[in-house]
N, C-alpha and C positions, 0 to 999 in steps of 0.2 A: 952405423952408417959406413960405405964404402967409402972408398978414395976419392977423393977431388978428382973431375976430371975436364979437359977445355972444351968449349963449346965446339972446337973443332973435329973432339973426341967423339962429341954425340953427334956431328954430323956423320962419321964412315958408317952407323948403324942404320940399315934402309928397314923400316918399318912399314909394313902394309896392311891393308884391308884382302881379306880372301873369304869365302864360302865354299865350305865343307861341304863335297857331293859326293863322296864314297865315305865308308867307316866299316873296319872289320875290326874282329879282335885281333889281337896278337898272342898268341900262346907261347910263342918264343922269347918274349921279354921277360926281364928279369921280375922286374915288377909287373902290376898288372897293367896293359896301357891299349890303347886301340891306334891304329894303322887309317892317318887319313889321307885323301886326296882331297889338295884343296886349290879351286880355283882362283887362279889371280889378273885375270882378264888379259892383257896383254903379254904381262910376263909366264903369263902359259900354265900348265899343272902343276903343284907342287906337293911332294910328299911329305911327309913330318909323325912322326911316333909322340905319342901322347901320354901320359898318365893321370889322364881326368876320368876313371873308369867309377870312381865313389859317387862322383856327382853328375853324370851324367849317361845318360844312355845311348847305342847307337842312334836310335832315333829322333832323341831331343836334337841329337847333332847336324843331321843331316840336314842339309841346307844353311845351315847356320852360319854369321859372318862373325869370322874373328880376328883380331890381328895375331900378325905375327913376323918374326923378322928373315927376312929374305937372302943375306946376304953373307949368311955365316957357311964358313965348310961343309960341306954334306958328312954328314957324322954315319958310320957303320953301327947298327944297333941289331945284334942277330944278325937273320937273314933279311934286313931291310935295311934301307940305305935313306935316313932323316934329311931333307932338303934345307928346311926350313926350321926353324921355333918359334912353335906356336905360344902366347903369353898367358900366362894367368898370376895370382896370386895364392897364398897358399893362407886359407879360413883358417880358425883357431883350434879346428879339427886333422888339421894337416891336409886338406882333400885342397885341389887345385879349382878355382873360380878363375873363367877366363874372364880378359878383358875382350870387349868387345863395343862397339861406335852404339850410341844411344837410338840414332835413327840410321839406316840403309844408305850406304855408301858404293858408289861404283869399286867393283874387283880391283884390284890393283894399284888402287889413289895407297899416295904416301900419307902416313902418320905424321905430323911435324908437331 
């Protein structure tokens, strides 16, 4: 388990709902990972670098609603610049299973 932290702490993290409408590979990551654009309705496009390439495929992806957090540094990875973090968990396989809302959620609603 991590640090104790205050409720105040998990308030700075903005967590959202967005849908995946592009996916390419990336050949320039270290590891293996895909290049998404993911729509967040108001809060506009956002990019984010991925390494869900075991369990998933361009195509499962596309359109797909995931969360992910909105409000961290845009992080340099290669020649791509990560906006966002997109969430997952990591299966007993080590491969990345995103989280994502049970039923269809408007782009850009916050996670609380």
């Amino acid at each position: 388990m991590k640090n104790e932290i205050t409720f105040e702490d998990f308030l700075k993290v903005d967590v959202r709902i967005g849908t995946i409408i592009e996916v390419n590979d990336f050949p320039k990551a270290r590891k293996p990972a895909y290049q998404l654009k993911i729509d967040f309705g108001a809060l506009g496009i956002k990019k984010s670098s991925a390494q869900i390439t075991d369990l998933y495929t361009k195509e499962e992806l596309l359109n797909k609603q995931i969360s992910a957090i909105v409000n961290f540094k845009p992080r340099q990875i290669a020649n791509f610049k990560s906006e966002v973090l997109v969430l997952g968990v990591y299966n007993s396989d080590e491969n990345v299973v995103l989280l994502q809302a049970s039923k269809t959620i408007k782009n850009g609603e916050q996670v609380s």
